[in-house]
C-alpha positions as CSV (number, residue, x, y, z in Angstrom):
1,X,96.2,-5.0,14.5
2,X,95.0,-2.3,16.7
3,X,93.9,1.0,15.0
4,X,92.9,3.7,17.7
5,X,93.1,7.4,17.9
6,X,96.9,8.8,19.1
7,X,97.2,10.1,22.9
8,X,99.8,11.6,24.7
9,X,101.9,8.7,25.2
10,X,101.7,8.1,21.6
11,X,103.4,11.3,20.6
12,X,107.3,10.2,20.7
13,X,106.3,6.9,18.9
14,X,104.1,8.7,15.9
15,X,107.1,11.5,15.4
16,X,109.3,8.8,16.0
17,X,107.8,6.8,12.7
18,X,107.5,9.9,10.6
19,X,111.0,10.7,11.3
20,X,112.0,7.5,10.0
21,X,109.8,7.5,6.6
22,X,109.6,11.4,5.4
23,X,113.3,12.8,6.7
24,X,115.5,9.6,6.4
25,X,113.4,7.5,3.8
26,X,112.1,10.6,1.7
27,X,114.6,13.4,2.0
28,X,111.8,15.8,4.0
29,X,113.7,18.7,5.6
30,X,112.8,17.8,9.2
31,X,112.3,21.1,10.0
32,X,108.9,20.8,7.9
33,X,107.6,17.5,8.6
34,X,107.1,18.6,12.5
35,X,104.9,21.7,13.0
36,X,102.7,23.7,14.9
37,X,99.1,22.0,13.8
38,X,100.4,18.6,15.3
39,X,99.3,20.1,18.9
40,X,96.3,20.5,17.3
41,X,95.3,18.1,15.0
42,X,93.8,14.3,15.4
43,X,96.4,11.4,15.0
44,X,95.3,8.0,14.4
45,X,98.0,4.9,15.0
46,X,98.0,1.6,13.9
47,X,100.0,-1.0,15.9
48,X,101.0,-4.1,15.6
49,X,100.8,-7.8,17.6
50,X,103.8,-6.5,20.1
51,X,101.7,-2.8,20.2
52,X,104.3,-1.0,18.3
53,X,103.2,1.5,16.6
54,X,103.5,0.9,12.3
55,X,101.2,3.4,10.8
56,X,99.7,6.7,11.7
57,X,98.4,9.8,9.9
58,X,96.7,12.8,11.2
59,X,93.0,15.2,10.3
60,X,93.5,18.6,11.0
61,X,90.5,21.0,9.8
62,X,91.4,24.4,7.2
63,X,88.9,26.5,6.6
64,X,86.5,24.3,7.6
65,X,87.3,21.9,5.1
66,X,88.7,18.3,7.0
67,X,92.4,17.8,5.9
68,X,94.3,14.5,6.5
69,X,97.9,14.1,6.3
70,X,101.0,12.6,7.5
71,X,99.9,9.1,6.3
72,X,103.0,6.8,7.1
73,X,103.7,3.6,7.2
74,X,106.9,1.9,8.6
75,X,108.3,-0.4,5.7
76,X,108.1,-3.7,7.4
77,X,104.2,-3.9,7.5
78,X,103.4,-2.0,4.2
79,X,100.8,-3.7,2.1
80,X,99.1,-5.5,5.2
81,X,96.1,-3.0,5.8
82,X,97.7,-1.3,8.3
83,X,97.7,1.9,6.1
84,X,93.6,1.2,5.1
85,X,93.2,1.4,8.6
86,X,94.4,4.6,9.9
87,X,92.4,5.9,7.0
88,X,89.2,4.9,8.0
89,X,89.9,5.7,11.5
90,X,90.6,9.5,10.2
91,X,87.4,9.0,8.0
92,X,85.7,8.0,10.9
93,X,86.7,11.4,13.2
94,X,86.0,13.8,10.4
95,X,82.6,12.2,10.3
96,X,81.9,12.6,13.8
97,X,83.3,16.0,13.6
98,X,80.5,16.8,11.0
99,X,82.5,17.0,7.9
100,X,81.5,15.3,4.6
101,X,84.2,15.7,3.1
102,X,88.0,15.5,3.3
103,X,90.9,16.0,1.4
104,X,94.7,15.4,1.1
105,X,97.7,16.0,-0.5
106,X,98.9,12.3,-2.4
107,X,101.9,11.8,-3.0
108,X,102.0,10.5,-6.8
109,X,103.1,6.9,-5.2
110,X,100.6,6.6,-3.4
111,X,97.9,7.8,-5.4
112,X,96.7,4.1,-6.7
113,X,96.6,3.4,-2.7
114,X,94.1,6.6,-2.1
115,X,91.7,5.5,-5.3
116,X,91.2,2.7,-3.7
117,X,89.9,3.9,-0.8
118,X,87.6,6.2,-2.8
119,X,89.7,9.3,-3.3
120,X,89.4,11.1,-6.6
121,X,92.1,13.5,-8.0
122,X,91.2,17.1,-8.1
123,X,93.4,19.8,-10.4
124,X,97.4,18.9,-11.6
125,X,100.2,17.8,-9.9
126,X,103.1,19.8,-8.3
127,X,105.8,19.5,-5.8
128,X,105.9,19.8,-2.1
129,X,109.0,19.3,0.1
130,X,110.4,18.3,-3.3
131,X,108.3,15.7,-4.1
132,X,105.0,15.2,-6.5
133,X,101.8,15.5,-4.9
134,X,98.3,15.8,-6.0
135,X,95.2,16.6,-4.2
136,X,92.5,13.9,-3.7
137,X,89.1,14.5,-2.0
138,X,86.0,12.0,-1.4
139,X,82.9,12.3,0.1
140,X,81.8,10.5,3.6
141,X,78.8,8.2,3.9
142,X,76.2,10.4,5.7
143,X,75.8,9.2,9.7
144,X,72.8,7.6,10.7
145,X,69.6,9.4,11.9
146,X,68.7,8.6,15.3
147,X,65.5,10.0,15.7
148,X,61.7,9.3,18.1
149,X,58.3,9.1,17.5
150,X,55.6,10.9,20.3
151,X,52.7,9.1,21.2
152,X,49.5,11.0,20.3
153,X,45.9,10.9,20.9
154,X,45.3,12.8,17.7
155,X,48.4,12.6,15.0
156,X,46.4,15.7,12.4
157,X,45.8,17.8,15.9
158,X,49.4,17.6,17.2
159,X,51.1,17.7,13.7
160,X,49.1,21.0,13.1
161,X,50.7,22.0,17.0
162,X,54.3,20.8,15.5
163,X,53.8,23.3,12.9
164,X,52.6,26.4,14.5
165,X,55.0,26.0,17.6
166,X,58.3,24.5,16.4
167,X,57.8,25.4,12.7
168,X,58.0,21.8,11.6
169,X,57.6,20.6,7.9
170,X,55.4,17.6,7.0
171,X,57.3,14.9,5.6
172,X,54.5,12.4,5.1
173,X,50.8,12.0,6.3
174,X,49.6,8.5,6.6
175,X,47.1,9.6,8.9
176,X,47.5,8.0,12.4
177,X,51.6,8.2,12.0
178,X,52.9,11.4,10.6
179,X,56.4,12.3,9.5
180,X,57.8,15.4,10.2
181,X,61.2,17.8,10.5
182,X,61.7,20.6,12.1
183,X,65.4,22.4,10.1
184,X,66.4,19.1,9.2
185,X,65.9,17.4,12.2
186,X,63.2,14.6,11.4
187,X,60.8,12.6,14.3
188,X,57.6,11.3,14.1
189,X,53.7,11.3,15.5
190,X,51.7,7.7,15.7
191,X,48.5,6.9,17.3
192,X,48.8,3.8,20.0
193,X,46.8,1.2,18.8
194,X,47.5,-1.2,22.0
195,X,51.0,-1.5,20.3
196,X,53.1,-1.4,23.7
197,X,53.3,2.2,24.0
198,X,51.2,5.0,24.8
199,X,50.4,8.9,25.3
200,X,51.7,10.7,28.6
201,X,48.0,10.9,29.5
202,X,46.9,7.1,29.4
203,X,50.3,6.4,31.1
204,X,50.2,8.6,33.8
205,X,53.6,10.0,33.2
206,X,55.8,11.5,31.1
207,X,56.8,8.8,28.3
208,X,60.0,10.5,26.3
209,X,62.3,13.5,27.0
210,X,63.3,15.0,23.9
211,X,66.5,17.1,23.5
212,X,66.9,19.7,20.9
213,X,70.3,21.3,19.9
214,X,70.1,24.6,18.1
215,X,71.9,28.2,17.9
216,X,69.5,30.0,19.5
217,X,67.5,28.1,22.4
218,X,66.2,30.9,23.8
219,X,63.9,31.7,20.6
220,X,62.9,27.6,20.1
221,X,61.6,27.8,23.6
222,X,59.4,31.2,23.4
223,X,58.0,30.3,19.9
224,X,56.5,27.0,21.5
225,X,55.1,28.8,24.9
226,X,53.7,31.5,22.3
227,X,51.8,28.5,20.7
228,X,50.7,27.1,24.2
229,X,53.8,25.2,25.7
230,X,54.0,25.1,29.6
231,X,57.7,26.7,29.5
232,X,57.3,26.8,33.7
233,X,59.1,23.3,33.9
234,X,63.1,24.8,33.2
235,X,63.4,28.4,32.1
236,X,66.5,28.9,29.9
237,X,69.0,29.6,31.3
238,X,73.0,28.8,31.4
239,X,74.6,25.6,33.0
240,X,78.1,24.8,34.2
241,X,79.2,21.8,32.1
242,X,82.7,19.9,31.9
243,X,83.4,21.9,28.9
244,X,81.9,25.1,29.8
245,X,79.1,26.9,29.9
246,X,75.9,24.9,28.5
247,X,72.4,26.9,28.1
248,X,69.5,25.0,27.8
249,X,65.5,25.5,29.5
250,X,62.4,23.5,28.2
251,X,58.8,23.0,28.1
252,X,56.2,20.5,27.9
253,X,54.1,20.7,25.0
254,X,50.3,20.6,24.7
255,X,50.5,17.0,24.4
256,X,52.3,16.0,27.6
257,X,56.2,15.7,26.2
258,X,59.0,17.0,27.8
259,X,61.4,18.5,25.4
260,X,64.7,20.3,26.6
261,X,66.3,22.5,24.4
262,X,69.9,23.7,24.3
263,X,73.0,25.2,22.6
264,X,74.9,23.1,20.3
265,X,78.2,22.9,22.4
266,X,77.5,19.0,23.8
267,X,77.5,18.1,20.0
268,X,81.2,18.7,19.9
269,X,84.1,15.6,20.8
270,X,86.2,16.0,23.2
């Protein structure tokens, strides 16, 4: 079994296997199981030993809320996981999409098969393309926090720096190592103590780059050179990217770290 998101090869074999379970299996007027948001959306497929595709389904997002649909399975290979995995798969790209949360419209037959993976009904039932549905929703596990701790000479001096520049909030104080978040975000001060690391100043060098993603770049830079940064290194300013236009600068704080701050469009897949 090989579960992997849908490309452009794909397309004839996915409309191919819906065509064959909702319009000839199911009675779905074929005129609505094919439409516009499939140019849009994200198709997972399932295929089998011989790389025939046997499952597939699709997350489109409404309103902001992530939608999966079009979960079908050809009959031969029902009830061998292949199902399970193009969920997952879809549970897997509305997470990196930043949704926690998605929803879909069960069919009543398969509602047993949606509970199981966590799903939980939400308001009555009632008919679509003829046949009962219900809507199911469950949460997503949150995605792990990758975050960094900055060597400091002084953890109380720079957390104090943190919170003037950056408007960070103390998480914990443990006094050498101190916790801290700045919106959300979390990273961390400690004190060397002959550990295998150490400040920019004892090293001679820069020791970390940090990057920073937020709406306004512009104002995160300035509020830090206000508090003392050295915003010389890379002014703000915009960058030709692959996907467009990227604006980004940086500074180096008081404590010899280079952080580089930008918009939030290299956050997005592609």
């Amino acid at each position: 079994m090989t579960v992997e998101v849908a490309g452009p090869g794909d397309r004839a074999e996915v409309a191919a296997l819906r065509t064959r379970v909702f319009v000839e299996e199911q009675g779905v007027p074929p005129e609505i199981e094919q439409d516009d948001a499939d140019a849009t959306a994200v198709h997972a497929v399932s295929r089998d030993e011989t790389g025939r595709v046997v499952a597939t389904g699709r997350l489109l997002e409404r309103d902001g809320v992530a939608v999966i649909g079009r979960m079908a399975a050809d009959p031969a290979v029902r009830g061998q996981g292949h199902g399970a995995a193009v969920l997952a798969e879809l549970h897997r790209q509305a997470a990196l999409r930043g949704h926690r949360e998605v929803q879909l419209h069960a069919q009543l037959s398969a509602r047993g098969f949606y509970e199981r993976a966590g799903y939980t009904a939400v308001g009555g039932e009632y008919e679509e393309a003829g046949i009962a549905h219900v809507t199911m929703r469950r949460s997503l596990p949150p995605p792990p926090v990758i975050s960094v701790m900055l060597a400091v000479a002084d953890a109380a001096e720079a957390a104090r720096w943190y919170r003037t520049a950056l408007g960070a909030e103390t998480l914990w104080d443990v006094g050498g190592v101190v916790g801290l978040s700045v919106q959300g975000a979390p990273f961390f001060l400690g004190q060397p103590e002959g550990n295998g690391w150490e400040t920019p100043a004892t090293a001679g060098t820069r020791t970390v780059r940090i990057e920073v993603f937020v709406d306004d770049p512009d104002e995160f830079v300035r509020r830090a050179v206000a508090a003392g940064a050295d915003g010389g290194v890379d002014p703000v300013r915009d960058h030709e990217a692959p996907w467009g236009v990227h604006r980004q600068g940086g500074f180096v704080d008081p404590f010899g770290h280079l952080w580089l701050v930008g918009d939030r469009s290299p956050l997005q897949a592609r």
